[in-house]
N, C-alpha and C positions, 0 to 999 in steps of 0.2 A: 869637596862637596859631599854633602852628607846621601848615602846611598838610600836612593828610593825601596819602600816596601815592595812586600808583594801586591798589595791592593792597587796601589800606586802603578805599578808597574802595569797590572793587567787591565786597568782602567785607560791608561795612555793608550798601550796597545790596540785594544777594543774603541777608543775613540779615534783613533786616527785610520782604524776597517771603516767607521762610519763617515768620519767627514770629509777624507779626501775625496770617495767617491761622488758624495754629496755636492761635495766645491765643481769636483770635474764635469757632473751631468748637468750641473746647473747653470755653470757657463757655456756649457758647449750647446745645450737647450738656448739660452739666449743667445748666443751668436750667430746660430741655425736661422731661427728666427730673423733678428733682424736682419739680415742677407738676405734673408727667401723679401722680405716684404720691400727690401733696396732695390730687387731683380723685377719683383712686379709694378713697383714704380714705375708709371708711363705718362707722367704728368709734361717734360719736357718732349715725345714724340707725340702725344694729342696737340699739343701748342702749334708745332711744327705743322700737323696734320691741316688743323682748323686754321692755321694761314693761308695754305696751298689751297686749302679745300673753297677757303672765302674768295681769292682767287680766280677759280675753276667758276665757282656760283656767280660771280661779276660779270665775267668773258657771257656765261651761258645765258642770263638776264640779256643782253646785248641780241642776244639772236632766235632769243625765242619767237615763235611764230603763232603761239595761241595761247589761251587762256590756261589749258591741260597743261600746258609743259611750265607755265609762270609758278604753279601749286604743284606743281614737285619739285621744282627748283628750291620754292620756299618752304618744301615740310624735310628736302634732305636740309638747307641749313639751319633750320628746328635743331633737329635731331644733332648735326652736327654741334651746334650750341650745347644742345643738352649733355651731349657725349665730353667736351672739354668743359663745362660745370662738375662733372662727376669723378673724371678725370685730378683737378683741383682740388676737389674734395678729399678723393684717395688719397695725392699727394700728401695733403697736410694731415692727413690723420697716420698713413703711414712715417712719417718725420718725428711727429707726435707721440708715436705706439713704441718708438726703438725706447725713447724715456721709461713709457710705461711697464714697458717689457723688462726694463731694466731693477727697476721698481719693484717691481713684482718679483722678478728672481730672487733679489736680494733677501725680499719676505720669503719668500719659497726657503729660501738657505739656511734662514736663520729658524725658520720652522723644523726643518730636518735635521739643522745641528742642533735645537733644543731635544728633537724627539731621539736623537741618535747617543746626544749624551745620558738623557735618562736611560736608556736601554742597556749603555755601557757602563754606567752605573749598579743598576739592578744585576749586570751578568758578572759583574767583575765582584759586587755583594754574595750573590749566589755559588759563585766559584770562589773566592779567598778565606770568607767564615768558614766553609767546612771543613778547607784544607788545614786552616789554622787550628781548628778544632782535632781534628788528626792527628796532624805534628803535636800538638801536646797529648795527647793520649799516648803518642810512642814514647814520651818522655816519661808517662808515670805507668805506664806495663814495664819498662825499664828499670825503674826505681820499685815495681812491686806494690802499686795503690791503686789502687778500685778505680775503676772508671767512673764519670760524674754521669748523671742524666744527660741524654742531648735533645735539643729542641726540637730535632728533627729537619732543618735548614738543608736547601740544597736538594739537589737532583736525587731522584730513584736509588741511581748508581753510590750516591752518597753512604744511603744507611744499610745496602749494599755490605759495602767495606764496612761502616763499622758495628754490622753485627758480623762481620766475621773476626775482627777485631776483639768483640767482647768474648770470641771463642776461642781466638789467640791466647787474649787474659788469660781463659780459663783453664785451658792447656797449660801456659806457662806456670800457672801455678799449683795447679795439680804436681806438675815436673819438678817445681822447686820444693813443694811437699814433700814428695818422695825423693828427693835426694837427700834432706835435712833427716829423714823419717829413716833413710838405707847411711846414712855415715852415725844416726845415733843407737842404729842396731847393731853398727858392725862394731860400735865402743863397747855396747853390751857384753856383745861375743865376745869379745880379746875383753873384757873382764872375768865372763863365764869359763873361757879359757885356762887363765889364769887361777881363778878359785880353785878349779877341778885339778888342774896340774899339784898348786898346792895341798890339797885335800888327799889326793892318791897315795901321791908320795910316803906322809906315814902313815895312812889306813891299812898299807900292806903288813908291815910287822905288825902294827895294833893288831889286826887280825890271825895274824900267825900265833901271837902272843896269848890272845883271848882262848882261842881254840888250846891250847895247851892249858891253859889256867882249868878249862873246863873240866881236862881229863886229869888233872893233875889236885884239881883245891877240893877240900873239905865240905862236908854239908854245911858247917857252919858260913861259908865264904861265897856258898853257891848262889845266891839271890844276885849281890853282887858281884858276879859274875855272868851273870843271865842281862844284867843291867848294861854293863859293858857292853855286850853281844849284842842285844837288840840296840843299843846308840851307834856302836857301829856299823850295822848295817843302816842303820838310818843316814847315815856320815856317808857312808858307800853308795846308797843309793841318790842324796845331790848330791855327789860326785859327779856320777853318771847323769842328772838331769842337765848338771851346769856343760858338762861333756858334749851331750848331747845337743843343749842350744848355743853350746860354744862353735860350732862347728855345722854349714849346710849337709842337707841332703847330700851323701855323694855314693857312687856305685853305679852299675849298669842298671840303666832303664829298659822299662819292656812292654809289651799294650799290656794292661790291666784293667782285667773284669771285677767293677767297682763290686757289680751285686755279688758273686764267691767272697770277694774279700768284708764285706758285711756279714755274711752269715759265719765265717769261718771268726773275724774278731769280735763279734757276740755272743759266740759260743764261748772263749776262749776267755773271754774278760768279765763279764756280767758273772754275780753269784750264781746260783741255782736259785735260792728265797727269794729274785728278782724279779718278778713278772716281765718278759718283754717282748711285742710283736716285733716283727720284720717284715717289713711290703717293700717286696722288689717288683718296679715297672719291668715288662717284656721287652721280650729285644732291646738289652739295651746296648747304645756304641762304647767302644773300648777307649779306655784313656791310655794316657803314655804317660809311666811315671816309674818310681821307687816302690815294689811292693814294701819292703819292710819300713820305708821311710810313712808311708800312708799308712799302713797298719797301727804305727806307735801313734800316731796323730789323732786317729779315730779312738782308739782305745782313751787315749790319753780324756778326749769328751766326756764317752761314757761313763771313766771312772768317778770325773766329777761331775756328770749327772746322776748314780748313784750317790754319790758323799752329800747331794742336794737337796737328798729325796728321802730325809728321815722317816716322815710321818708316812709320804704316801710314795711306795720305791715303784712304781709303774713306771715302764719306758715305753718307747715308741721310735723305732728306726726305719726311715724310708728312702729308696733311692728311687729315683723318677730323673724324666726328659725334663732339658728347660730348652726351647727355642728364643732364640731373640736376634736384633740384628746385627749384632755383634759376632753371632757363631751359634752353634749347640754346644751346651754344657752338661755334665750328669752331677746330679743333687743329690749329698749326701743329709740326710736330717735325722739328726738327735733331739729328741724331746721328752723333756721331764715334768712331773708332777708336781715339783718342791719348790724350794719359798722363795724362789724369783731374782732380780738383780734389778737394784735399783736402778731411775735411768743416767741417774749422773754418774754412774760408774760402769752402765754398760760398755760404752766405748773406750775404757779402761783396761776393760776384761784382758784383751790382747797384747797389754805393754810387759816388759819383763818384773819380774818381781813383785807384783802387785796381785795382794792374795788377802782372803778373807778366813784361811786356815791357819790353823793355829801350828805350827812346826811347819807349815809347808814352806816351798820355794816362792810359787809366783810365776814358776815356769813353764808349766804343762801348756795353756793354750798361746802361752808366744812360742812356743814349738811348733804348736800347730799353725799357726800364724806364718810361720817362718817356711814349715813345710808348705804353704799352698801356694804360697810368693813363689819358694825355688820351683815348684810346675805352673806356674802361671796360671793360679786359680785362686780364688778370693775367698774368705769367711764371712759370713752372716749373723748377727744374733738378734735374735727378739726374747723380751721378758716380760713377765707381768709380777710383781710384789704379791708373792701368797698364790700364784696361778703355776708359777713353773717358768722353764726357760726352753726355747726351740735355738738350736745351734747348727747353722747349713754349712756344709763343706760344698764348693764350685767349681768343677773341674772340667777343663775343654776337652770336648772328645774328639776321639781322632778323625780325621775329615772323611777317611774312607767307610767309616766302619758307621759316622753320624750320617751320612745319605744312603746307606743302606735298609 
């Protein structure tokens, strides 16, 4: 036998909460009934009554002695008369009424099972569409596809559940983002890895080599020798970029005072012919991190917010409070004056090797990228074509130091 649905299932249930007890009250209401009206049935003891009583009024006729006693004799058997007419009446209409009563329950019954089935109808409607709607949305958050509109069907508690559901979704996929996003960075790495392993290796003699050439070769050999010298430290230094993103943040952390480590890596990195303010917010909270890991990060910005800023090299470096409800963060911002990032490749800017310089790598801000992931802090960028680019480093501050 082929297995009832759910709907099926909760419609039977929900009708047999309705009609049993329906069947139950409605007979036990008519049987109530006709007993109570068998019990006040007194049509056989009036009969009995008005026998004796006609009797009694015979004998008393016989010995009355005046006129007074002949007219009460004759208004009790009136009365008596009238009492067994009424009597008769009762009888047959209660004899009558158990039909009627019967009649009428039945209508009673089938009113209550019409109104009982629509109810379990409408409940088991109200209860199975949502559920069914559910069960298939856990089938496609499963499989990774967008939830459909819903009509909204269903109790309070329905849409409930599946807006927490659509927040399931949205977790789950954020989650599967970033694990697709952390196993295609960790291929990056073990390629960066890899290059730089390769690259070291003979950059050392080359370099032993070079430097001897220099003390050693002719004027005539000297340009090409200057040549070599400056490619190989170009060589050397993505070495050291691929090195660098080949490999996390790693070393002893410690609280770090973002605003020192601003003024100390703009001193440090920015030319002198640079123009560039620094606004550090007051009291700010300490973060916990890598100083030299965050210092190459921040630099790493700067440098190519200079290389950005031919015409107009004006910078602007700010560190400030960010509240939200997430936590307190400290805002690192970099902003330049130069010719901007388009927007179909702003959200690029941070993937490996993906560079708008000419000999460059591609890898300065997926370093930084990479640096803010390993402290659990995020990047930001905004641009405008010909206005400049604003670039936020996000960093959670330490819990003790951000409520103070």
């Amino acid at each position: 036998m082929k297995r009832l649905g759910f709907r099926s299932r909760l419609l039977v249930i929900l009708a047999l909460f309705a009609f049993v007890p329906a069947i139950v009250l409605t007979v036990a209401w008519g049987a109530t009934i006709v007993g109570f009206l068998g019990q006040i049935d007194g049509a056989a003891a009036w009969e009995q009554a008005a026998s004796t009583g006609g009797a009694t009024i015979t004998i008393a006729r016989r010995g009355a002695r005046s006129a007074t006693d002949s007219a009460v004799i004759s208004a009790h058997e009136q009365e008596l008369t009238r009492s067994l007419t009424n009597a008769e009446r009762f009888g047959f209409l209660s004899r009558q009424g158990g039909v009627a009563l019967l009649v009428l329950g039945t209508l009673l019954l089938a009113i209550l099972t019409f109104l009982a089935s629509r109810a379990a109808g409408h409940l088991s409607r109200q209860l199975s569409r949502p559920l069914t709607e559910l069960v298939r949305w856990t089938a496609l958050i499963r499989r990774g596809e967008p939830l459909p509109t819903s009509d909204g069907r269903g109790a309070p508690e329905f849409e409930v559940l599946r807006s927490e559901m659509r927040q399931m979704e949205v977790g789950l996929a954020a989650g599967r983002q970033a694990a697709i996003e952390a196993e295609r960075l960790e291929a990056f790495r073990e390629s960066a890895r890899q290059v730089a392993h390769e690259l070291k290796n003979p950059l050392t003699p080359i370099r032993f080599a070079v430097t001897q050439l220099q003390r050693t070769v002719g004027p005539e050999l000297a340009d090409v020798v200057d040549v070599l010298a400056s490619e190989t430290a170009r060589l050397d230094a993505m070495a050291t970029s691929f090195a660098q993103f080949g490999r996390l943040p790693e070393g002893p952390v410690s609280a770090v005072d973002m605003g020192d480590l601003v003024r100390a890596v703009t001193r440090t990195t920015i030319p002198v012919a640079v123009p560039c303010t620094v606004d550090v917010a007051e009291e700010l909270p300490l973060v916990m991190g890598q100083y030299d890991a965050l210092s190459r990060a921040l630099a790493n910005i700067l440098l190519n917010a200079v290389q950005a800023s031919p015409g107009d090299p004006r910078l602007a470096v700010s560190v400030c409070l960010r509240r939200a409800t997430a936590g307190t963060s400290v805002v690192v911002a970099v902003r330049d004056h130069g010719v901007g990032i388009a927007p179909d490749r702003l959200e690029r800017i941070w993937e490996p090797y993906v560079t708008d310089k000419t000999g460059g790598t591609g890898l300065g801000l997926a370093i930084v990228k990479q640096t803010m992931v390993a402290h659990h802090g995020t990047v930001e960028a905004k641009s405008t074509l010909g206005a400049g680019t604003e670039i936020r480093l996000v960093l959670p501050a330490m819990p003790e130091t951000a409520s103070s």
